[in-house]
C-alpha positions as CSV (number, residue, x, y, z in Angstrom):
1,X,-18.1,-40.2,29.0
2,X,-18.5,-38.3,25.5
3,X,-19.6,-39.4,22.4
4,X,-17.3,-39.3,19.8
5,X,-19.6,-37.2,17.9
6,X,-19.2,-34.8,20.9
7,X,-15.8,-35.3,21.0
8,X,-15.4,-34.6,17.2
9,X,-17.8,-31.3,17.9
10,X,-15.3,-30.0,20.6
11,X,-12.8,-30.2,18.4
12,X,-13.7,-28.8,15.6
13,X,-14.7,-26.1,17.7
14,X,-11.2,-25.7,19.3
15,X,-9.9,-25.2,15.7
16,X,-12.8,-23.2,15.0
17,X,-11.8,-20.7,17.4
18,X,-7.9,-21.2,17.4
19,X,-7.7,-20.4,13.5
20,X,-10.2,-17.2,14.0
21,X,-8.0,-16.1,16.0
22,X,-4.9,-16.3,13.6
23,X,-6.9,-14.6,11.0
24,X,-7.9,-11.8,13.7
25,X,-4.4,-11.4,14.4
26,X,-2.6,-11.4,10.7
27,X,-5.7,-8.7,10.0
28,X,-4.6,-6.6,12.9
29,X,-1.3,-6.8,11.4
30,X,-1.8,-6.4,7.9
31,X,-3.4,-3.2,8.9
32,X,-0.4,-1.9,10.9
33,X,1.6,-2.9,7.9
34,X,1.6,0.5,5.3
35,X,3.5,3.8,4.3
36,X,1.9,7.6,5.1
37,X,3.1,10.8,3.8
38,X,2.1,14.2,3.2
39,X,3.9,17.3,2.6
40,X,3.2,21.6,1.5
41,X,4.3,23.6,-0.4
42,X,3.6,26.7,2.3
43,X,6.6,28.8,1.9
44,X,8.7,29.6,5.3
45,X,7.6,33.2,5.8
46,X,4.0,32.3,5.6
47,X,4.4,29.8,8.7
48,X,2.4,30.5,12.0
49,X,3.1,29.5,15.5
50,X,0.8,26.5,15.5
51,X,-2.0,26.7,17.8
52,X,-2.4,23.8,20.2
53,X,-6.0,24.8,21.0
54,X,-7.3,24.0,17.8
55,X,-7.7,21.5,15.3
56,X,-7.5,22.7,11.9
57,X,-10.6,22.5,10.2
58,X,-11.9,21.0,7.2
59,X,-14.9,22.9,4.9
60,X,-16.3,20.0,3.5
61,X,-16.3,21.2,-0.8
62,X,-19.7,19.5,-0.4
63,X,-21.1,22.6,1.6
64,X,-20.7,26.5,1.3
65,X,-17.5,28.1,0.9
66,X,-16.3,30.9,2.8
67,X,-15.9,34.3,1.6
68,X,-12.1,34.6,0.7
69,X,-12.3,38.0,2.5
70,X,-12.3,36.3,5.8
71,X,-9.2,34.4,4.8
72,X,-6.0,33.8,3.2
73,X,-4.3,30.9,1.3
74,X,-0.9,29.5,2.6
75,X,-0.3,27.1,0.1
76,X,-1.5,23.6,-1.0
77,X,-1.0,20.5,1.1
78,X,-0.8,16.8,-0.4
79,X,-1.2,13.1,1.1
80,X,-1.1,9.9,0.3
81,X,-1.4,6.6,2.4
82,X,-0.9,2.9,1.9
83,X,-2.2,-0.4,3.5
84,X,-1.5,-3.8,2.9
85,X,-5.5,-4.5,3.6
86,X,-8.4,-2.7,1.8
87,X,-10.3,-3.1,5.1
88,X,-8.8,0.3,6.6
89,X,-11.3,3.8,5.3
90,X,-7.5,5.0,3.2
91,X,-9.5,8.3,2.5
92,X,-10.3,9.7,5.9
93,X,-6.5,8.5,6.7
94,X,-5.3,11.2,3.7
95,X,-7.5,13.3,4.6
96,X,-6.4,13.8,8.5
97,X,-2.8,14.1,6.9
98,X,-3.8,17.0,5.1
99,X,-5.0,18.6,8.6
100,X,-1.6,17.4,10.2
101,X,0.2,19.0,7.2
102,X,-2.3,22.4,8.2
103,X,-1.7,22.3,11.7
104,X,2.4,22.0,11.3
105,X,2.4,25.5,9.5
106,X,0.1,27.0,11.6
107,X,-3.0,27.0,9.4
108,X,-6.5,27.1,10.5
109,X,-8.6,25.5,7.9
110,X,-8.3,23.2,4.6
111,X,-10.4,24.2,1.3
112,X,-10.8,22.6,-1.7
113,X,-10.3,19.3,-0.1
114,X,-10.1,16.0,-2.8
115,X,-9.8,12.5,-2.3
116,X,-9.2,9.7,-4.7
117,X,-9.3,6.2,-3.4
118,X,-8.6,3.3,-4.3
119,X,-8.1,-0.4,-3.0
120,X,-5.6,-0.4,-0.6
121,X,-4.6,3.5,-1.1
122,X,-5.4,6.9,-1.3
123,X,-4.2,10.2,-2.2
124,X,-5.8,13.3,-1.1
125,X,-4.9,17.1,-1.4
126,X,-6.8,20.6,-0.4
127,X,-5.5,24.0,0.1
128,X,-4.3,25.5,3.9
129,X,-5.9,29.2,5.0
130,X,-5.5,31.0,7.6
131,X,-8.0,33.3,9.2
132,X,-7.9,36.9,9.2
133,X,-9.9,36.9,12.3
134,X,-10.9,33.6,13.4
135,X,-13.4,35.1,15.7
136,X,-15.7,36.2,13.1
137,X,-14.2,33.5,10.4
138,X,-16.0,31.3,12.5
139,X,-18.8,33.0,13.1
140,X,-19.4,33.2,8.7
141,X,-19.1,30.1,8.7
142,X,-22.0,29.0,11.0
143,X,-23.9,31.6,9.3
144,X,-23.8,30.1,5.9
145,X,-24.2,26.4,7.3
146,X,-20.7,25.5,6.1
147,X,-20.2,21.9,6.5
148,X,-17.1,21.1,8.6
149,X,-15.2,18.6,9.8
């Protein structure tokens, strides 16, 4: 027969483990719990047919910039994103609305891309191009190192 010292351990140990897993569970939640948007301002005539082949990619502002020959803007995209816990990364959240927001008008890239964060949001905004050639837009950008994401 246990101790009650045993006893006692094997309990606080069953409440140990039964309120880590509420708090598991209410972070799970509280990370679910939040509001996304993003939107451009791309007119209608510059849309393409969105390729389902590629992602859109991002040239990290960090990097080299591409030579605007090998490109031209759409228009501006902006995001913003929400959480009821500051354990979710908000920023890289924005930022992969921003490429959502590319790839719905048929863009292939995002310049000039920003992100201001702060507890439990962020807002982030770049500017959607499209490749003249994405062939060789690709290939300039390997050539210069371009960071990309």
């Amino acid at each position: 027969m246990p101790s009650i010292f045993e006893q006692k351990a094997w309990d606080l140990r069953r409440k140990t483990i039964f309120f880590a897993g509420i708090f598991a569970f209410i972070i799970g939640c509280a990370d679910t719990l939040g509001t996304q948007s993003s939107r451009s301002d791309v007119p209608f005539h510059k849309y393409k047919v969105p390729s389902f082949d590629e992602k859109a990619i991002i040239i990290d502002p960090k990097g080299p910039s591409l030579d605007p020959q090998y490109y031209e803007v759409m228009g501006r995209a902006v995001s913003e994103v929400s959480h009821a816990s500051s354990l979710v990364p908000n920023c890289k959240e924005a930022i992969e609305r921003l490429r959502y927001e590319a790839e719905k008008v048929g863009g292939d890239a995002l310049i000039d891309v920003s992100c201001t964060e702060g507890t439990f949001n962020a807002s982030a905004e770049g500017t959607i191009i499209t490749f003249k050639n994405r062939k060789e837009a690709v290939k300039a950008l390997k050539e210069i190192n371009a960071v990309l994401k």
